[in-house]
C-alpha distance (Angstrom), angle and dihedral (degrees) to the residues before:
residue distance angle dihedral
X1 . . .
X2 3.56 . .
X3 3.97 109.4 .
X4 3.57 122.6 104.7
X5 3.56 113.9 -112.9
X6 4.23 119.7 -120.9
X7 3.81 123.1 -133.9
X8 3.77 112.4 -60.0
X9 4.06 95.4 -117.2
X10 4.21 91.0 175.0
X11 3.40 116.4 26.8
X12 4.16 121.3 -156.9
X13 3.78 117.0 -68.1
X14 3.89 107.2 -127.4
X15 4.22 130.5 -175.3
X16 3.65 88.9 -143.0
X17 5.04 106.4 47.8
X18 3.46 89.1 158.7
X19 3.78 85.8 75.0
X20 3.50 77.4 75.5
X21 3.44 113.0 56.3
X22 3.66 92.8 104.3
X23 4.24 112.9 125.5
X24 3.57 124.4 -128.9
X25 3.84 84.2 -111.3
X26 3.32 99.5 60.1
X27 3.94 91.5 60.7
X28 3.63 113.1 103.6
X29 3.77 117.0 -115.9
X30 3.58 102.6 -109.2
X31 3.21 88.6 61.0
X32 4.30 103.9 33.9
X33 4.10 76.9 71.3
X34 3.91 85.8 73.6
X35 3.57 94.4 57.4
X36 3.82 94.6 84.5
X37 3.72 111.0 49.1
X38 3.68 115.5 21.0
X39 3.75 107.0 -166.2
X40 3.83 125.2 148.9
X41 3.95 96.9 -79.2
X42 3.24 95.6 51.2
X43 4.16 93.2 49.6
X44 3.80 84.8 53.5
X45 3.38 94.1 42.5
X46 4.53 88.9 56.2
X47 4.07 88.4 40.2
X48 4.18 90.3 56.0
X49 3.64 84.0 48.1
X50 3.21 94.8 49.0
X51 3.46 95.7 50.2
X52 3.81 103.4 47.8
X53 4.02 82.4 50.6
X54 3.99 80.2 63.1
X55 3.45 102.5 39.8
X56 4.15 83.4 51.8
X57 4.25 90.5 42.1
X58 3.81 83.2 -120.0
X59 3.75 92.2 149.1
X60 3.77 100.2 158.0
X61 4.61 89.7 60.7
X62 4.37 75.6 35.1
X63 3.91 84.6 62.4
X64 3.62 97.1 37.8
X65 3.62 95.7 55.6
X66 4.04 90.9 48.2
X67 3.75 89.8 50.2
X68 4.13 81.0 59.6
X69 3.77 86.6 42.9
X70 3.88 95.6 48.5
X71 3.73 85.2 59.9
X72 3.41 94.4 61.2
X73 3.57 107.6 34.0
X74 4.14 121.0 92.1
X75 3.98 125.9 158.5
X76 3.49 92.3 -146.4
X77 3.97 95.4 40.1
X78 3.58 121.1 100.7
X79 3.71 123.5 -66.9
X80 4.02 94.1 -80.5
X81 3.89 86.6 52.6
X82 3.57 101.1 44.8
X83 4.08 91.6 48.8
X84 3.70 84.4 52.8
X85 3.50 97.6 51.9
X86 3.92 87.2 52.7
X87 3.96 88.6 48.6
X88 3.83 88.3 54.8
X89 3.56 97.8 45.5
X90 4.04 91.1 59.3
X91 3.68 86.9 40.2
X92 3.58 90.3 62.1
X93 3.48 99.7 44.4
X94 4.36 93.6 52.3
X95 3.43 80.5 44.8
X96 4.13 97.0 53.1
X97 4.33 81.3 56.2
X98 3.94 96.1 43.8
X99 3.65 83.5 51.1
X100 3.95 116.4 -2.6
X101 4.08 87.6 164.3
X102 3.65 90.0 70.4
X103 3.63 94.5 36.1
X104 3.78 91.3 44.2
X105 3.59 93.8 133.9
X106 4.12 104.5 51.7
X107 3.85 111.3 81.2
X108 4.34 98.7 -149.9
X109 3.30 94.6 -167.4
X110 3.75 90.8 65.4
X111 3.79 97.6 56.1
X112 3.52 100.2 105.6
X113 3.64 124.3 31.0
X114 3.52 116.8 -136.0
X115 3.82 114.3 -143.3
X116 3.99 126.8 -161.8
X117 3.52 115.2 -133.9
X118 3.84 141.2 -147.6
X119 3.58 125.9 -138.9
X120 3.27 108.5 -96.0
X121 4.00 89.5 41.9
X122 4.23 81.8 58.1
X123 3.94 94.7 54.1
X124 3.99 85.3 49.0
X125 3.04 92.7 54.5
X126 3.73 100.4 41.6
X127 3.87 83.8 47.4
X128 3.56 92.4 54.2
X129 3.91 103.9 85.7
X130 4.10 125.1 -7.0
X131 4.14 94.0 -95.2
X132 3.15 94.2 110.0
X133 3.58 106.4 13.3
X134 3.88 91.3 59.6
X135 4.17 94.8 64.8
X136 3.38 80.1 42.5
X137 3.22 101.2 63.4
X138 4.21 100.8 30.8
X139 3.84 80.3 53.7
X140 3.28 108.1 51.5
X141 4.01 91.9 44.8
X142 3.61 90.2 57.2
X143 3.77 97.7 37.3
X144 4.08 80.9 52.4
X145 3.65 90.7 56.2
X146 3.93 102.2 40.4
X147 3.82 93.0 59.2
X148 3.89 97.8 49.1
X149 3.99 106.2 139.8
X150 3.60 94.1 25.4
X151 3.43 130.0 126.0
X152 3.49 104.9 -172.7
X153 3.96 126.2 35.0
X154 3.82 127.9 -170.4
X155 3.61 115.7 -161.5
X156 4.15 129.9 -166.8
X157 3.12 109.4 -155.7
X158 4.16 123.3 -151.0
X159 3.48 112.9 169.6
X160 3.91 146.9 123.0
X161 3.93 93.4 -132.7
X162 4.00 106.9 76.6
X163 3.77 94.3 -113.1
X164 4.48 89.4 -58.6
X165 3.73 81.2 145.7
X166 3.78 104.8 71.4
X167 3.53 113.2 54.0
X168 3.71 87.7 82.3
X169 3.64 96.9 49.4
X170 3.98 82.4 48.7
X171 3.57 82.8 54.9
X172 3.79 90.9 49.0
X173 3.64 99.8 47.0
X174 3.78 89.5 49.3
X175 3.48 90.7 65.7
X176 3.71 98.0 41.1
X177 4.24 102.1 125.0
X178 3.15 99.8 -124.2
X179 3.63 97.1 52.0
X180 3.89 130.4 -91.3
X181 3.65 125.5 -67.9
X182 3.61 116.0 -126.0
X183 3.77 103.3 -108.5
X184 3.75 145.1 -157.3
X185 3.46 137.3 -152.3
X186 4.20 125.2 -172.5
X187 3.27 123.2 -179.3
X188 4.15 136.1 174.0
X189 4.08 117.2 -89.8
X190 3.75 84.7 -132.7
X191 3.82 133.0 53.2
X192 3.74 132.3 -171.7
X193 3.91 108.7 -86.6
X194 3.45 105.7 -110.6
X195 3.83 136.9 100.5
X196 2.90 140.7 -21.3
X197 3.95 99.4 47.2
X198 3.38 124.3 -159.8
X199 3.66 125.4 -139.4
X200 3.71 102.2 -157.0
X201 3.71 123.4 50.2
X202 3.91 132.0 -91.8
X203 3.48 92.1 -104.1
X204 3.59 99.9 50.5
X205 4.08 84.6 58.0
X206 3.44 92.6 57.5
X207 3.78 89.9 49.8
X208 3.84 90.2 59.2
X209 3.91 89.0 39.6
X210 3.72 79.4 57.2
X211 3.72 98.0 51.7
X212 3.63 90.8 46.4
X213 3.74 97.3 53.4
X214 3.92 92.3 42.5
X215 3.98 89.1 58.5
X216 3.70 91.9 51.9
X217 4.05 88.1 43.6
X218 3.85 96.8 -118.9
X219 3.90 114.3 151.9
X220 4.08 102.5 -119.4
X221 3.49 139.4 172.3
X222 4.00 118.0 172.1
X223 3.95 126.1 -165.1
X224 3.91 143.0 -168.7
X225 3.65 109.0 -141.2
X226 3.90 90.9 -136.3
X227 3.90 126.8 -118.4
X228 3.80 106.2 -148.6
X229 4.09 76.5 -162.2
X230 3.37 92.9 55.3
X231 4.27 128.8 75.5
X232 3.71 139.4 171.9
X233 3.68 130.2 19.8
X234 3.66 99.3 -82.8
X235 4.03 130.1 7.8
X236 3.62 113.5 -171.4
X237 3.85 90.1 -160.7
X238 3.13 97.3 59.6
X239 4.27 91.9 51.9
X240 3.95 88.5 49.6
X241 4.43 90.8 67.9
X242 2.92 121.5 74.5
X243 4.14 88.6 -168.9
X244 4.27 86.9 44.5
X245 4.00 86.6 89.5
X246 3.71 116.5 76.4
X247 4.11 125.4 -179.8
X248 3.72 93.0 -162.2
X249 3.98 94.6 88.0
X250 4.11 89.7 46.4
X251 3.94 91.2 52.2
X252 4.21 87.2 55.1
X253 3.82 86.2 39.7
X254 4.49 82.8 51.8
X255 3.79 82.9 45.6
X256 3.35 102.3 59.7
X257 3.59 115.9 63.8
X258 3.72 97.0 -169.9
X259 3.78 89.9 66.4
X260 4.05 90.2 45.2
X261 4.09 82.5 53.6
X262 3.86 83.1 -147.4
X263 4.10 118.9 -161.1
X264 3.48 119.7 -143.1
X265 3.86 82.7 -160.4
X266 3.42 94.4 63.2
X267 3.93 142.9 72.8
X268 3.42 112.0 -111.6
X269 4.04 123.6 -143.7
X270 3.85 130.5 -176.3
X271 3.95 111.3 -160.7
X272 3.51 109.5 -168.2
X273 3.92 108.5 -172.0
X274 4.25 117.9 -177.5
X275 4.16 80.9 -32.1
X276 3.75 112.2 114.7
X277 3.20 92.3 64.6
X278 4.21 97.4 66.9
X279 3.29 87.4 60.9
X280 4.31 115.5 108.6
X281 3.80 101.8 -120.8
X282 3.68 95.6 -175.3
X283 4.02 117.9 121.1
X284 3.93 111.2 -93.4
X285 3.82 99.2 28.3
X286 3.60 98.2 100.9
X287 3.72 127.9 110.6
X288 3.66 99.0 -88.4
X289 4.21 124.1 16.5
X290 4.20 84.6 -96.5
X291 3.78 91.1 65.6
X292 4.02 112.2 95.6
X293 4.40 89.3 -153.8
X294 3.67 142.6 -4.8
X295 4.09 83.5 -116.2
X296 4.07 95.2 54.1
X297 4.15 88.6 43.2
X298 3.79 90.9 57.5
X299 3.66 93.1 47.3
X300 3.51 87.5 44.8
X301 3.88 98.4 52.6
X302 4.00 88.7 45.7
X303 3.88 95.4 58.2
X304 4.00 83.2 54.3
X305 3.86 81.7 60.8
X306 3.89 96.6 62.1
X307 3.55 94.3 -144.8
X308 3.37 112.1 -166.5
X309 4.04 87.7 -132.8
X310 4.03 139.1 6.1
X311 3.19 124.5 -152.4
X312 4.12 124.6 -162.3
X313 3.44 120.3 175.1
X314 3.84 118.9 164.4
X315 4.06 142.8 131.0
X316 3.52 116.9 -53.4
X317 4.05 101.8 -130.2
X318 3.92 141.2 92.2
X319 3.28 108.2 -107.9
X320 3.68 98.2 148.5
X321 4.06 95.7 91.4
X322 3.82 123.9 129.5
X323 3.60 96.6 -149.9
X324 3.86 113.2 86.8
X325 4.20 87.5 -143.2
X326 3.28 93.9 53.6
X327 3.64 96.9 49.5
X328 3.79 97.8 48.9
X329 4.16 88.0 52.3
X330 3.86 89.2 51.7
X331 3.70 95.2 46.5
X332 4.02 97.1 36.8
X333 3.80 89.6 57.5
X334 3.82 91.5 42.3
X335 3.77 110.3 38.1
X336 3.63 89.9 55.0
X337 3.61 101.1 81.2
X338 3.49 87.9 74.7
X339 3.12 104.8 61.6
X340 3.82 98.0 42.8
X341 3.51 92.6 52.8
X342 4.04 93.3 52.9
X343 3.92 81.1 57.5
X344 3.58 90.6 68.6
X345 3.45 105.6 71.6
X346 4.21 109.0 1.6
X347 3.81 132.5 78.7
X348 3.61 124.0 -110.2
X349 3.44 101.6 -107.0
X350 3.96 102.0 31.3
X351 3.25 116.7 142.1
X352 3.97 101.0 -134.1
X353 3.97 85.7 52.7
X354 3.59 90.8 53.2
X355 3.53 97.4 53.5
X356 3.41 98.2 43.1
X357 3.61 91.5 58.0
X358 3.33 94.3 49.2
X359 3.70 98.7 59.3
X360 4.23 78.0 59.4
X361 3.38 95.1 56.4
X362 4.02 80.7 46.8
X363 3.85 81.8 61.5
X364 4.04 94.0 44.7
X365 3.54 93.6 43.0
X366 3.61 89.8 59.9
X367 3.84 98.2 46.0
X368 3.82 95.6 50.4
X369 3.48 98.8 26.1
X370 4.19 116.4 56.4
X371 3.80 126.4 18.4
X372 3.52 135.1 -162.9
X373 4.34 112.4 35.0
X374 3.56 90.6 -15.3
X375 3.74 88.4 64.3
X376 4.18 102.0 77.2
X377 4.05 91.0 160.6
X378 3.27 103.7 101.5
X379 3.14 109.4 145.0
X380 4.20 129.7 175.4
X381 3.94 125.5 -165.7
X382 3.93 119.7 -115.3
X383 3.54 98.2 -96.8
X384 3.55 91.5 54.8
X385 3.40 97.6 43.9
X386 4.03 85.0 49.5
X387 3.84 92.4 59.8
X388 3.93 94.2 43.9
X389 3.78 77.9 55.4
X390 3.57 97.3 58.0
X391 3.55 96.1 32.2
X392 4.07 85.8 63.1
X393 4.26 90.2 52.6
X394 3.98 96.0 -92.5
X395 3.95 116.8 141.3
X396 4.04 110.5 -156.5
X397 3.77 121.7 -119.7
X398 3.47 112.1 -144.9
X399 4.06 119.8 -131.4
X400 3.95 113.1 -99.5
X401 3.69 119.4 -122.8
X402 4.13 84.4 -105.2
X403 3.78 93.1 62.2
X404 4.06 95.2 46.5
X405 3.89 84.8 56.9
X406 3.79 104.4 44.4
X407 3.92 84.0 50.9
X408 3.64 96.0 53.2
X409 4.02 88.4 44.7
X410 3.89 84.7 58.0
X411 3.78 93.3 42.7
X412 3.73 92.1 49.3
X413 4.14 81.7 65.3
X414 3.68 87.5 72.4
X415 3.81 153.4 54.8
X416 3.71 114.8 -45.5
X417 3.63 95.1 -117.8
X418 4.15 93.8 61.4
X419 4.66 100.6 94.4
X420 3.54 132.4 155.1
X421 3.64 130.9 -136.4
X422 3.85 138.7 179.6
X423 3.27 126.7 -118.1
X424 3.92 123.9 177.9
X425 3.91 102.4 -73.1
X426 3.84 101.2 -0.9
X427 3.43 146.2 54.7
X428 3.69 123.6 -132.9
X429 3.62 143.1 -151.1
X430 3.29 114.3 -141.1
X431 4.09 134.4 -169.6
X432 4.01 110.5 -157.2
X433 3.61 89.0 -23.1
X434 3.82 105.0 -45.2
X435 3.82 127.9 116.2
X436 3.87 112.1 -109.2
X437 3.57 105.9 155.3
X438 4.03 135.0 4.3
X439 3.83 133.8 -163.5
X440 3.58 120.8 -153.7
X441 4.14 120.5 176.2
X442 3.93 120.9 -155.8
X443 3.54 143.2 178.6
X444 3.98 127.8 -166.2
X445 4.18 120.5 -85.7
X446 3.60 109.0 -78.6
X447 3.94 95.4 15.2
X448 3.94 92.7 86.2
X449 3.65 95.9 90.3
């Protein structure tokens, strides 16, 4: 974050101004010094202040150092701006539980509306910078690859993007010379609650996958793992918590073959898509008292599977801190890159920029804002994900030359700033040099022969 920022002209609209009412006087002088020039060391410098004010429920300097960060923050400013004003939303709301009789009048949970969308609104939005479209495409590739001379292919599915990823490999398959498998995909009934949201249920997505695949003539069954828990297409209670989504009931479901319907006939592939990092990692939260985390359970229960490939795809950052200061440093010099890449080719104020950075500040809200259950952002960097991988008995396939070109094809449909690079077991996405996302493939010990 190294631009300068340019006069705040419209400042963030909040339920609660008198928050604000603080004088330039009253700001301490470490901090008055910031006043001037507000580039992207001296933002991080206010939000660390602000956040060990928090961590000490010092919410008089906590309120000082917004009033700095009010002046700086805009949602239609330029990128340094608008990642402020997402910063100061998720300030505000820790702040309304440190202290919610001062902040009586702001309502955190209402920071950041969270918007259902249709279909073709989803592929737009996957379209819209290579996030997604990156694991996508590294994924598929090596998926492609791993089930040469199969017939039949069973896929289970764990992902955020309602199954966006597989009409390609459809596609792919289709083509394939000596004809298409017949193919499977499962995935879970429930997802975590985060964006994108769907408006149409999971089994109405299936049903389309379905149509899809039956006009290019590929063999395909899809299936829900059911949620006895769970009812109706889409409950909008259940997308407002945070803490409503629980991986216990999908590690029994992972446990249970009969429920999997597993084929010994077929080649098995686990697609793990922005996923790992939902899962608790804390000691004690596995699936029996033996387990160290919910995260090291599933990981165990899938190497029982002896997939034939594993995919994990997910942001490269370290999200997994206790400490609130650390957290906001990790995710301020991470979360930027998408908002200074969206300033390379949209307006301002357009409306599919807006959105998009909204679901981030989604994402920041949640790592600044709650703690314990309610905070599902956990999120570990590629190296460390690597060595949880081979700490669980997983061996890393390396990407074939085939893969590393189809991704910089797709990568050449973008910005400038969006590269790749290789590094030891994964490949990364990178914007203007920085890691932003890796994908790493796997298969158990003694299956990567």
């Amino acid at each position: 974050m190294k631009a300068e920022l340019r006069a705040n002209t419209s400042s963030i609209s909040l339920q609660n101004p008198s928050l604000f009412n603080t004088g330039q006087s009253s700001i301490p002088g470490a901090l008055r010094g910031c006043l001037g020039s507000l580039d992207g060391a001296c933002i991080e410098k206010l939000l660390l202040h602000c956040a060990s004010a928090l961590e000490s429920n010092d919410v008089t300097l906590a309120q000082q150092v917004m009033w700095v960060l009010n002046n700086v923050a805009s949602p239609v400013g330029d990128p340094n701006q608008r990642l402020t004003s997402s910063f100061l939303r998720a300030l505000i709301s820790r702040a309304s539980k440190v202290c919610p009789t001062t902040l009586s009048n702001f309502n955190g949970s209402s920071t950041n509306h969270r918007r259902l969308m249709s279909v073709t609104e989803l592929a737009g939005y996957v379209d819209l910078i290579p996030w997604h479209r990156f694991g996508f495409c590294a994924s598929n590739s090596a998926i492609f690859k791993a089930i040469q001379g199969y017939s039949k292919v069973h896929i289970l599915d764990f992902s955020i993007t309602h199954c966006m990823q597989w009409p390609t490999l459809i596609d792919a398959l289709a083509k394939r010379p000596e004809g298409p498998p017949s193919l499977r995909i499962t995935v879970p009934y429930s997802r975590p609650p985060v964006p994108p949201l769907l408006n149409v249920s999971t089994e109405e997505v299936g049903l389309r996958l379905g149509n899809f695949a039956k006009f290019r003539d590929v063999p395909f069954e899809f299936k829900v793992i059911d949620d006895s828990s769970s009812a109706g297409d889409i409950v909008m209670s259940k997308l407002e918590s945070s803490s409503s989504f629980h991986f216990e009931s999908l590690l029994s479901h992972l446990s249970t073959p009969s429920i999997l319907n597993l084929r010994e006939d077929e080649a098995l592939v686990i697609n793990c898509q922005n996923w790992l990092r939902y899962l608790y990692d804390d000691e004690g939260r596995g699936i029996d008292a033996q387990d160290a985390s919910l995260r090291d359970a599933f990981l165990h229960l899938i190497k029982g599977l002896n997939p034939c490939i594993m995919i994990v795809v997910d942001e490269d950052s370290d999200l997994s801190a206790s400490s609130l200061t650390s957290r906001i440093a990790t995710c301020f010099n991470y979360l930027w890159i998408p908002f200074d890449a969206l300033e390379t080719f949209l307006p301002k104020e357009s409306r599919q920029r807006l959105d998009y950075e909204a679901d981030v500040g989604h994402k920041i809200e949640n790592i600044i804002s709650f703690e314990g259950f309610q905070r599902i952002e956990r999120s570990e960097s590629g190296s460390k994900l690597s060595q949880r991988m081979k700490n669980a008995g997983f061996f890393s396939l390396p990407f074939c030359e085939e893969t590393v070109k189809e991704v910089r094809s797709l990568l050449d449909e973008h910005a400038s700033g969006w590269g790749m690079k290789r590094e030891e077991e994964m490949l990364a996405l990178t914007w203007k040099g920085h890691n932003s996302v890796f994908a790493t493939a796997w298969v158990p010990n003694g299956l990567e022969d």
